[in-house]
Every structure is written in C-alpha cells, then in structure tokens.
KEKE-3310 file (N, C-alpha, C; in steps of 0.2 Angstrom, whole numbers, plus 5000, padded with zeros to 4 digits):
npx = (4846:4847:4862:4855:4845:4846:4856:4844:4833:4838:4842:4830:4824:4834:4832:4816:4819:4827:4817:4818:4809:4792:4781:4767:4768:4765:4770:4776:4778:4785:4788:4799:4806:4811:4819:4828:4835:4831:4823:4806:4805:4815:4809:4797:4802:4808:4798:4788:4800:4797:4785:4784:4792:4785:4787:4782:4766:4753:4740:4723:4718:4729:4742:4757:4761:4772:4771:4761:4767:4762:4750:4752:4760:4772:4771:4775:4787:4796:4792:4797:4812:4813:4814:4823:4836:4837:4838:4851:4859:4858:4865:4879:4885:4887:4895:4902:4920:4934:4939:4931:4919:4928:4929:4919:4920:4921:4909:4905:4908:4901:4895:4885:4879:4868:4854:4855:4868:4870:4860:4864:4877:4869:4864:4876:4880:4871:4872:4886:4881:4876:4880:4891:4883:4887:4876:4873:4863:4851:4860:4858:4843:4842:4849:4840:4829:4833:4835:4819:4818:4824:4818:4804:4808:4814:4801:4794:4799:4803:4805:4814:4830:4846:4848:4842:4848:4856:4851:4850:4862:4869:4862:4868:4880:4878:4873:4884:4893:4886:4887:4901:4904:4897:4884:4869:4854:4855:4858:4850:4840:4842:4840:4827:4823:4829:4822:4808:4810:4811:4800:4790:4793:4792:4781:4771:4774:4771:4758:4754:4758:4753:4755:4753:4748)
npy = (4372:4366:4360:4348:4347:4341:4332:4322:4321:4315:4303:4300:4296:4285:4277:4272:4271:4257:4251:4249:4255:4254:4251:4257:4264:4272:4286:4297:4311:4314:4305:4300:4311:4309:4299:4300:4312:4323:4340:4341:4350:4349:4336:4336:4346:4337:4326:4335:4335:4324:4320:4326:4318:4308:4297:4299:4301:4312:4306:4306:4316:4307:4310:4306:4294:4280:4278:4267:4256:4253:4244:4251:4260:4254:4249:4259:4263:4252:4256:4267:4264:4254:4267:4275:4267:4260:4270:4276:4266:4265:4279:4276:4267:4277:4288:4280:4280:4265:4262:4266:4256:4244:4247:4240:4228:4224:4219:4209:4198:4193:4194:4183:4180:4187:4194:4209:4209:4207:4216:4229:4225:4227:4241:4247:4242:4248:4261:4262:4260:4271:4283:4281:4288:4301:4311:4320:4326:4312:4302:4305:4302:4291:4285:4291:4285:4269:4270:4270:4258:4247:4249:4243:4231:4226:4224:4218:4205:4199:4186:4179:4169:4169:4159:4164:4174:4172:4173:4188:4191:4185:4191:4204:4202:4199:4210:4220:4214:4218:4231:4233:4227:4239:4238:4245:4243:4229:4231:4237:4228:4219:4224:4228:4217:4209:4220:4217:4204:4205:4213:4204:4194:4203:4207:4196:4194:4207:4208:4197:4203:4212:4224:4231:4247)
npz = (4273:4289:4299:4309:4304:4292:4294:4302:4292:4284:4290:4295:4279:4277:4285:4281:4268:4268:4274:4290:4295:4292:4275:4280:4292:4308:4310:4321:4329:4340:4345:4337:4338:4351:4349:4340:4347:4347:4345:4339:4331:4319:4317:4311:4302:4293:4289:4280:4270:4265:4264:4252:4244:4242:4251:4263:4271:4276:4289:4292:4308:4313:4311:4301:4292:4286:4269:4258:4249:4233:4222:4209:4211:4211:4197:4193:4197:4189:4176:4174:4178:4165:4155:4158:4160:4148:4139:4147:4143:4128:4128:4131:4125:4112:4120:4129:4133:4128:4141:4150:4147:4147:4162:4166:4169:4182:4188:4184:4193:4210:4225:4230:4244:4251:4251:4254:4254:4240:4233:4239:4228:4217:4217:4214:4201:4194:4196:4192:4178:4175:4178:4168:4158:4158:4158:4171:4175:4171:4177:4192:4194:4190:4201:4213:4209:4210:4223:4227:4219:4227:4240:4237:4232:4243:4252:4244:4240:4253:4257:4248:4245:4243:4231:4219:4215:4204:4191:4189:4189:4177:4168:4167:4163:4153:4147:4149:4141:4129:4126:4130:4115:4107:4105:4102:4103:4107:4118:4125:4123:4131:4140:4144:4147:4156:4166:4166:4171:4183:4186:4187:4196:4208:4206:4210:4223:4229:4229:4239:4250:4264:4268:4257:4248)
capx = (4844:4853:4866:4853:4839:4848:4854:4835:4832:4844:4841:4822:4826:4835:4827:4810:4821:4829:4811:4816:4801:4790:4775:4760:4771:4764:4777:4774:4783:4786:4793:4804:4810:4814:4822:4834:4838:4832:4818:4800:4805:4819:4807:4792:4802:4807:4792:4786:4802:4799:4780:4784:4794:4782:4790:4776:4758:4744:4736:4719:4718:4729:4749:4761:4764:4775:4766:4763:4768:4753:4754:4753:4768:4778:4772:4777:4794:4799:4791:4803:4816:4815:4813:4828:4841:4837:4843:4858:4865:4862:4871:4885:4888:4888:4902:4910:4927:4934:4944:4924:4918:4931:4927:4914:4921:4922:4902:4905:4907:4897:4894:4879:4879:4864:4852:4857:4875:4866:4855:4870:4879:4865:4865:4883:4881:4866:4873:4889:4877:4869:4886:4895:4880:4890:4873:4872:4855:4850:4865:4854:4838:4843:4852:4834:4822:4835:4831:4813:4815:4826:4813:4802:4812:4814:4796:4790:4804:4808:4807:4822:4837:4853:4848:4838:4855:4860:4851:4851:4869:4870:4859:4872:4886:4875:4872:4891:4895:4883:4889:4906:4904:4894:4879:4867:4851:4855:4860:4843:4832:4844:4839:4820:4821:4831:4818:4803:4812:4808:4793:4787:4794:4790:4772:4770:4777:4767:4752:4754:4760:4747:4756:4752:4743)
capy = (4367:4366:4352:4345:4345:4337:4324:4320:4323:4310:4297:4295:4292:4280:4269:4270:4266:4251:4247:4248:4261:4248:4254:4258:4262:4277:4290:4301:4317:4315:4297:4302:4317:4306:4291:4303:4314:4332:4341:4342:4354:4345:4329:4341:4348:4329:4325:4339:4337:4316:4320:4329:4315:4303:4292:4299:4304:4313:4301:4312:4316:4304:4315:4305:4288:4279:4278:4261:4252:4254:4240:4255:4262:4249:4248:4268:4263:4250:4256:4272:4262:4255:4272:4278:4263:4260:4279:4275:4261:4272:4285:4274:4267:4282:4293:4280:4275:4259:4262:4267:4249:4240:4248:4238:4222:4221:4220:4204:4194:4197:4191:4182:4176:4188:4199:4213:4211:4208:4220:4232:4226:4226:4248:4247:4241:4250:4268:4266:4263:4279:4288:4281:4289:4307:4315:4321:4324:4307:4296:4308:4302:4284:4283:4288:4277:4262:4268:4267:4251:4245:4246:4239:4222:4223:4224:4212:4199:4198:4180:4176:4170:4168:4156:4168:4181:4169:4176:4193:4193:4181:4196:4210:4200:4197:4217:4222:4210:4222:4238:4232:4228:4245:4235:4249:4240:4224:4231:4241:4224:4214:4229:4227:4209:4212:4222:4213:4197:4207:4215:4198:4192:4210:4208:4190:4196:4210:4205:4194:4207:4214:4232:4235:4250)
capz = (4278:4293:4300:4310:4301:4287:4298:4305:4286:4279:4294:4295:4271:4276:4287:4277:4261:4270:4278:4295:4296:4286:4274:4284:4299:4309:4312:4327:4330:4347:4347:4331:4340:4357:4344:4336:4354:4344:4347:4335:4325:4314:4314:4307:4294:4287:4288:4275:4266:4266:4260:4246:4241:4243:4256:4270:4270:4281:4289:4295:4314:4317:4309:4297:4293:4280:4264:4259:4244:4230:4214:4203:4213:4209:4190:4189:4197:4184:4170:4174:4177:4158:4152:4162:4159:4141:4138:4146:4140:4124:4129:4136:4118:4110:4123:4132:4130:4129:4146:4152:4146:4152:4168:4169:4170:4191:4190:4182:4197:4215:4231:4233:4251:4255:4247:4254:4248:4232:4233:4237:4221:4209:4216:4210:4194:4189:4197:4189:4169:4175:4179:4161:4151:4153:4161:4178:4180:4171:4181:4198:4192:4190:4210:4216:4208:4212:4229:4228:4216:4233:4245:4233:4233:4250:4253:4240:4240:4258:4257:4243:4250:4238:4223:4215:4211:4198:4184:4188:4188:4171:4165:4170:4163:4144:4147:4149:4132:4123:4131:4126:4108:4106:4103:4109:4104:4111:4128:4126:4125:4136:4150:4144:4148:4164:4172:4165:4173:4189:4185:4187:4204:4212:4209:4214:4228:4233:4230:4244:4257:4268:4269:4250:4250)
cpx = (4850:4856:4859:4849:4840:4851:4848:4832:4832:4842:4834:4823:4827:4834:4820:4813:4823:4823:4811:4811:4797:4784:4771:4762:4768:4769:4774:4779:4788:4791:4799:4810:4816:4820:4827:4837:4836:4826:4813:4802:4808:4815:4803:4796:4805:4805:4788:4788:4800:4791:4782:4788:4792:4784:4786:4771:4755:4741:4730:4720:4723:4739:4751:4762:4768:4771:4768:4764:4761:4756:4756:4759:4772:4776:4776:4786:4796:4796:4796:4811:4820:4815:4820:4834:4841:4840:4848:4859:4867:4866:4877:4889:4890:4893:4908:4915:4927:4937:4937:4921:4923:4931:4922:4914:4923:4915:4900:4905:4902:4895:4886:4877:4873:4859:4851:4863:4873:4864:4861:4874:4877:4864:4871:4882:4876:4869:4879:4887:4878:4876:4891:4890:4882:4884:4872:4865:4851:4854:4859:4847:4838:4844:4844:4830:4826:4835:4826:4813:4817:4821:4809:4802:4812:4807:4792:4794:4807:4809:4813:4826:4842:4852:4846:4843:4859:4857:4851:4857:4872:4867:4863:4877:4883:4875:4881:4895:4891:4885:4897:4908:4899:4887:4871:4857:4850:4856:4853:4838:4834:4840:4831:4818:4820:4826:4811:4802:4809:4806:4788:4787:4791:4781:4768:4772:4774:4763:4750:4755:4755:4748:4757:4746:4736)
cpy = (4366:4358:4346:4343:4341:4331:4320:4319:4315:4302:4294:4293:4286:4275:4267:4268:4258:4248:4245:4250:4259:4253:4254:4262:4270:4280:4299:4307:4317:4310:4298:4306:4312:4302:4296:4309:4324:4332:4341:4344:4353:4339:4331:4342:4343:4328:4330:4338:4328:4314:4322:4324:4308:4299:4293:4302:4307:4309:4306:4311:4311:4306:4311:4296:4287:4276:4271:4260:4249:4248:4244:4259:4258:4248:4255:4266:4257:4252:4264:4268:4258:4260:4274:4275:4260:4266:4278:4271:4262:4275:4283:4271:4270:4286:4289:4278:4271:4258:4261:4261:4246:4241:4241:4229:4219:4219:4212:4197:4195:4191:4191:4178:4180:4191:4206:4214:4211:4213:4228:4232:4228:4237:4247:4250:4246:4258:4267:4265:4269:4285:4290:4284:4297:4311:4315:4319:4318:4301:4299:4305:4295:4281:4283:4285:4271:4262:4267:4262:4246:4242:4244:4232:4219:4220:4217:4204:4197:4192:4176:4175:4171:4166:4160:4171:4177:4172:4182:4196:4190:4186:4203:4209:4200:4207:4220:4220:4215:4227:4238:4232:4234:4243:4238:4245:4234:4225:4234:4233:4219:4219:4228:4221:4208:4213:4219:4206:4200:4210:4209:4195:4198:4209:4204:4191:4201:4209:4202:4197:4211:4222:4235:4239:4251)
cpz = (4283:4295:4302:4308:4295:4289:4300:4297:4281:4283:4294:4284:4273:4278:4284:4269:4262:4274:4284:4300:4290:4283:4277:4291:4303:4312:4315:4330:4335:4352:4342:4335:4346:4353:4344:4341:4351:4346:4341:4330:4318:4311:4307:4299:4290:4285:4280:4269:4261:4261:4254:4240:4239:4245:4262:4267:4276:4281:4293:4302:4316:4313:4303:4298:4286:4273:4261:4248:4240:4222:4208:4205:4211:4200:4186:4189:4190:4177:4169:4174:4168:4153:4152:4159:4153:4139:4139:4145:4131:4124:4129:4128:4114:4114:4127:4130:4131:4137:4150:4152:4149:4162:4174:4171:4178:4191:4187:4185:4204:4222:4233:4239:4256:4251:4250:4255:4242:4230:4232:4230:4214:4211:4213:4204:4190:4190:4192:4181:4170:4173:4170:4157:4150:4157:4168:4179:4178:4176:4191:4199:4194:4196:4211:4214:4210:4220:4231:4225:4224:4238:4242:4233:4239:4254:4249:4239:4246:4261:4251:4247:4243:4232:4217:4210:4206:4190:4183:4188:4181:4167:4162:4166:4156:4142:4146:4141:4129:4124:4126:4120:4106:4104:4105:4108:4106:4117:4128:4128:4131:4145:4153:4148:4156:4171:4172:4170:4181:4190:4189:4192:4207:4212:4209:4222:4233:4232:4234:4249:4260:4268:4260:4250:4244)
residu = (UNK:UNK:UNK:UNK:UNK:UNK:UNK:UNK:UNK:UNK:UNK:UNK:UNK:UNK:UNK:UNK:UNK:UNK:UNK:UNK:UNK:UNK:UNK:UNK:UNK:UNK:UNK:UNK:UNK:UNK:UNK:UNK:UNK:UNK:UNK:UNK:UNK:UNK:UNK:UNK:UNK:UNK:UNK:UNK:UNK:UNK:UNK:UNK:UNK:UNK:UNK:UNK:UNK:UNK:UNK:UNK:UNK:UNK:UNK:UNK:UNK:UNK:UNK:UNK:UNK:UNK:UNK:UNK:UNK:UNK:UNK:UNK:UNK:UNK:UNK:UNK:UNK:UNK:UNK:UNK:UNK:UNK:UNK:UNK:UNK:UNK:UNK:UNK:UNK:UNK:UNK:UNK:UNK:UNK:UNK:UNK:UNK:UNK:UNK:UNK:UNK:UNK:UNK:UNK:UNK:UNK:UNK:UNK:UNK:UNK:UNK:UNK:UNK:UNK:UNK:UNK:UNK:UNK:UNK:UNK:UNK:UNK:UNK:UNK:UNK:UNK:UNK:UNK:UNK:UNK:UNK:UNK:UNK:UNK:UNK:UNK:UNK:UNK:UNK:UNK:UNK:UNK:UNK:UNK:UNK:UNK:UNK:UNK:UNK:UNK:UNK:UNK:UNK:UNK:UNK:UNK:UNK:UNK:UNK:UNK:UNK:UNK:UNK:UNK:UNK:UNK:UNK:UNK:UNK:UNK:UNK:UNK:UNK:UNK:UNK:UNK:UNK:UNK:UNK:UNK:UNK:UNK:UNK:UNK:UNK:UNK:UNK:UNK:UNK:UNK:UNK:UNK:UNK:UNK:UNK:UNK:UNK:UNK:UNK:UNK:UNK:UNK:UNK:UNK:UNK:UNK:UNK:UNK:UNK:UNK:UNK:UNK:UNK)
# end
C-alpha cells in the first residue's frame, strides 16, 4: 500500500472509529476525495479496504456509507471482549513478572474530567493487559476490538458525563489486586463482571439511538 493510500486508509478509520463519520453516514467518493485534497482512487481503495473490515457497506445505487451499529454487533463485540480478556489476565498470571504486575500500578488512578480522557485511559489499561499476556497476536486482537468497543460507547453512551468512571475505574483497580496476588481466576470473574457492568449501560443506550442499524 502506498504512502498515500495508507494515509486516506488510516484517516477515514479513524474518524469512523471516533464517529466523526457517524453510523448511517453516507460516504461519497468524490466529497471524501475533495475533504482529504487526493484524488478517487486512494478514497475507492479505503473504502474496499474499510468494507472488508466492516466499518463500511454498499448501500445499493446509492456507493458506501458508514455501517451502522446493529444490537447483535455490539453483543458479538463484548461477548468477544470476555473471551479475549479473560485469556489474558490468565496469561498475565501465568508469565508475568512481578516487575510486569507492578507495572500496572499507574492505571490505578486516572483522570476523569471527560469521557474521552476516560475513554482514552480505559484503552491504556486494557492494551497494556493485552500486551503483559506475552502474545502478540492476542495483545493485536485485543487493540482492535477495544476500537470497535470505543465507537460502540461513543455511540451508545454519548450522553454520560464524568460520574459514571467511578466504577469502572474501582473495577480496574479490584482487577490489578487479583493480577497482583496471581489470582488468575478471580481477575477472570472480576473481568466478566467488568464487562457485564457495561454490557448493561451499552444496550440501554443503544437501543435508544436512531442510527442502530
């Protein structure tokens, strides 16, 4: 893939991960092209590579637009998520060091003055689990779905302000004490809780939003 295309590539990801390009959004070749100053060809082959990752669709006659947020999408994401991150906090018991555990003692406090510094910290925490379990392509695996879980939250929670990040960080912090004492089935059920906890917000949430597809 060349420079630019992987620039156009990279740029339209991430505004449709961060929902500046919202679910439903129609995404037109020619305004994309204009928007990012390149010509069709790099948007086109985004777009392909963007389908393929289910982040766009064919909309018939009418090109591409951003694929929307389905409830069953969101139960595949966290039900992947507790597959994913119960693994690793097995793993993490089993090969990390203690130097590797104590690591994880900065994730212990966080700034909640937005939910997107939050939201920021809680990728943190969860890439560097993914990282201490030793596997590449599981810690790889982990990154992307915490960016579909991301736009997910954004999407369904875009009315939270601050209060809310007291338990998900009180969560994190019960997580890290089991991680610690090598405790691999209690950081397993603490994770299960975890994501359960916002299983629940997420789809009081979307169920409400108009652009669930």
């Amino acid at each position: 893939m060349s420079l630019v295309r992987n620039k156009i590539f990279q740029m339209v990801r991430s505004e449709i991960l961060s929902c500046e390009l919202m679910p439903g959004m129609e995404l037109r070749e020619a305004d994309l092209a204009k928007r990012y100053g390149v010509s069709k060809s790099p948007v086109r082959d985004a777009m392909q590579k963007l389908e393929f990752e289910g982040l766009v669709e064919i909309e018939p006659r009418r090109g591409h637009r951003v694929r929307p947020i389905s409830v069953k999408d969101a139960e595949d994401i966290l039900d992947l998520r507790i597959i994913l991150d119960t693994g690793v906090v097995k793993r993490i018991v089993e090969i990390a060091s203690a130097d590797d555990l104590s690591s994880l003692d900065r994730y212990r406090t966080a700034d909640m003055s937005s939910k997107e510094v939050f939201a920021k910290y809680n990728r943190q925490f969860h890439t560097a689990l993914a990282t201490l379990s030793g596997n590449l392509r599981l810690a790889e695996e982990c990154r992307r779905v915490m960016e579909f879980y991301g736009r997910l939250c954004i999407v369904s929670l875009s009315s939270i302000g601050s209060g809310p990040f007291d338990q998900p960080l009180a969560d994190h912090v019960q997580i890290i004490d089991a991680l610690q004492a090598r405790n691999a089935s209690k950081a397993a059920k603490l994770v299960r809780a975890h994501i359960d906890t916002s299983r629940a917000q997420i789809m009081r949430g979307l169920q409400s939003r108009p652009i669930v597809g």
